[in-house]
N, C-alpha and C positions, 0 to 999 in steps of 0.2 A: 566421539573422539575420532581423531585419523584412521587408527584402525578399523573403525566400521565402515570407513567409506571406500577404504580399497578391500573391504571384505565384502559379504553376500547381503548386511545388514546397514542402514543408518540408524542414527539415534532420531528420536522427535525432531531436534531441532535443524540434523543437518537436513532430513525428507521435508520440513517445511520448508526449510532454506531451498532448496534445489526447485522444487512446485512453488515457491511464490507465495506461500501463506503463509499463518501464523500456527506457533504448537499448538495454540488454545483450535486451532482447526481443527488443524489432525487428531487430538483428541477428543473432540467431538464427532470428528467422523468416526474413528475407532468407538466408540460408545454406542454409534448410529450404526455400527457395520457397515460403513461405506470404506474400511479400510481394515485388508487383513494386517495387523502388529503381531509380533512375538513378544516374549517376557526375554529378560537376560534372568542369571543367576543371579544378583539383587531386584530382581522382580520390575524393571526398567523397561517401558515398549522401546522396541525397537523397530523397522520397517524396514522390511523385506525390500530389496533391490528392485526385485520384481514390479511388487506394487508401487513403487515413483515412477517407474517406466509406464506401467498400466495409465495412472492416474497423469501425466505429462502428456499421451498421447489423444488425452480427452478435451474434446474443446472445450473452453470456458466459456458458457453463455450469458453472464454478465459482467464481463472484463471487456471496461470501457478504454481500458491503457495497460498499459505495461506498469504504470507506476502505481495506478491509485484505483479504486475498484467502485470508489462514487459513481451513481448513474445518470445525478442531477447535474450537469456541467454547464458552467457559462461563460464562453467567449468572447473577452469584449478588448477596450483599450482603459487601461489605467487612467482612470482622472486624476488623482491625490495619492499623494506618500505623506502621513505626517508623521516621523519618529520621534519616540516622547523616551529618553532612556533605553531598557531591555527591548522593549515592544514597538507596534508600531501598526497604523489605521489605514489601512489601504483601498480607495474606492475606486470600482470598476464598472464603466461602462459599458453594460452588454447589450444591446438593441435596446427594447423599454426596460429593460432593466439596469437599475443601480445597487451594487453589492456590495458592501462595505466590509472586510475581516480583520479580525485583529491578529496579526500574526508577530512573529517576534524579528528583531532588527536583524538579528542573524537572514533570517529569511527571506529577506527585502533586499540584501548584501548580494546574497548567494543567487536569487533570481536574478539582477541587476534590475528591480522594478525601480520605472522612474515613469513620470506623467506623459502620455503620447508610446508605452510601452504594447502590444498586446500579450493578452493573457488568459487564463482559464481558472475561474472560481468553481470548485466541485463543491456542491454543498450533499453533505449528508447528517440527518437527522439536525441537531442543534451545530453542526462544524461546518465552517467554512474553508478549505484550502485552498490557497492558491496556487498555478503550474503556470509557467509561461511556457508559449511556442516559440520556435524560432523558425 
C-alpha cells in the first residue's frame, strides 16, 4: 500500500516492483535467506527499505535486457506475419536460423511487426518471445 512506500517498509509486491522481479521471487529468496522481510500485524512480509536498496545495488548477472531475463536470444529479420483471428505465426530470420512463435495479434500490433522488420526472438525453455529493436 502507499503507505509502506513513503514509510521504512514495502509490501512483496511493491519491493519486486521497484527490483524488477517477481513476488514469487522475493519469496523464494526470503525462504532462501537471500532477503531479510519482516512480518506486519496480520502476519504479511513486508521488505525493509533497506534491503531493495541492498539488493538494486547488486549487479544482475544474468540480465540480458531490461525487459526480459531470457539468455537464448535471436536476432534476425521477420520473414512472415500470418494473423489468423486472436493470434498470430510469426517467422524470423536469424542467421541459420528460422524461428517461428506464436504469439497473439495484440502483440504483432503493438511491435509493428511486418516482413523486412528486425527483431529478437528470446526462447526460454518451451516460450518463444518476440522483442523488436529499433
Amino acid at each position: 500500500m502507499l503507505r509502506h512506500m513513503a514509510g521504512r517498509t514495502l509490501t512483496i509486491g511493491e519491493a519486486a516492483s521497484a527490483l524488477g522481479v517477481s513476488a514469487d521471487t522475493l519469496r523464494r529468496w526470503d525462504r532462501a535467506g537471500r532477503l531479510r522481510t519482516v512480518r506486519d500485524e496480520r502476519n504479511r512480509r513486508l521488505v525493509p527499505r533497506a534491503e531493495v536498496e541492498r539488493l538494486s545495488a547488486h549487479p544482475r548477472r544474468h540480465r540480458t535486457d531490461d525487459r526480459l531475463s531470457a539468455r537464448n536470444r535471436f536476432t534476425g529479420v521477420v520473414r512472415s506475419v500470418e494473423v489468423d483471428g486472436v493470434m498470430a505465426l510469426v517467422e524470423l530470420e536469424a542467421g541459420p536460423f528460422l524461428v517461428t512463435a506464436a504469439i497473439t495479434r495484440d502483440s504483432v500490433e503493438e511491435l509493428g511487426l511486418r516482413p523486412g522488420v528486425v527483431a529478437t526472438a528470446a526462447v526460454k525453455a518451451t516460450s518463444v518471445m518476440i522483442d523488436r529493436r529499433d
